[in-house]
N, C-alpha and C positions, 0 to 999 in steps of 0.2 A: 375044306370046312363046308360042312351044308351052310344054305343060306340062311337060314333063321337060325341057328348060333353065332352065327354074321351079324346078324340085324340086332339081336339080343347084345353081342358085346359093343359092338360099335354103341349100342344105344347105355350102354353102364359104364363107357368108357368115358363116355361123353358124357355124364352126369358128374364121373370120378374131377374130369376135366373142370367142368363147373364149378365143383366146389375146393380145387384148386385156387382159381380164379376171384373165389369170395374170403379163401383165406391170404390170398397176396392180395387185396385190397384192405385189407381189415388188419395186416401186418403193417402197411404202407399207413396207416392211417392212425396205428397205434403204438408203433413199437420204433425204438428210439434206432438212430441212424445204424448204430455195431448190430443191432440183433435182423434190422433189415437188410446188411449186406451178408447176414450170415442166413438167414430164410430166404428169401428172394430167389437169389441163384440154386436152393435146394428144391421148392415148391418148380421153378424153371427147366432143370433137368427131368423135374419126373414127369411133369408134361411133355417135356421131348421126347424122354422113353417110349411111354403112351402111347403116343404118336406115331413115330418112327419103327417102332416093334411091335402094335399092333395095329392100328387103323390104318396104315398105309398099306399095308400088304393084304386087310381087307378089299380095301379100296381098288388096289390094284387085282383082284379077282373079283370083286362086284363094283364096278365103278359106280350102277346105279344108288348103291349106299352112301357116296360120298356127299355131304355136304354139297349146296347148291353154295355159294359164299367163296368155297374154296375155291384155288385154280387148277 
């Protein structure tokens, strides 16, 4: 993968990620115990997906794209 297709998805992955993030707060915050243990773990997996299948294997051919935060 060139780098700036790199730079570009890691950067819309991580926005995708974000707004995972805002909707399992605003789930947690509004949605009654059955519909939270049924979103949670669904919103959970697709950030691991994300993650796991694409930013890591970014990461792992440009380190320098990773997050400073992460380890």
């Amino acid at each position: 993968m060139k780098k700036q297709a790199a730079e570009d998805i890691c950067r819309m992955v991580e926005e995708v990620i974000k707004q995972m993030q805002i909707l399992n707060n605003y789930v947690l915050a509004n949605c009654e115990h059955a519909e939270i243990k049924r979103i949670a773990p669904a919103v959970a997996l697709c950030v691991g997906e994300l993650d796991t299948e694409i930013l890591v294997p970014i990461h792992r051919e440009y380190p320098g794209l990773k997050p400073t935060f992460l380890p």
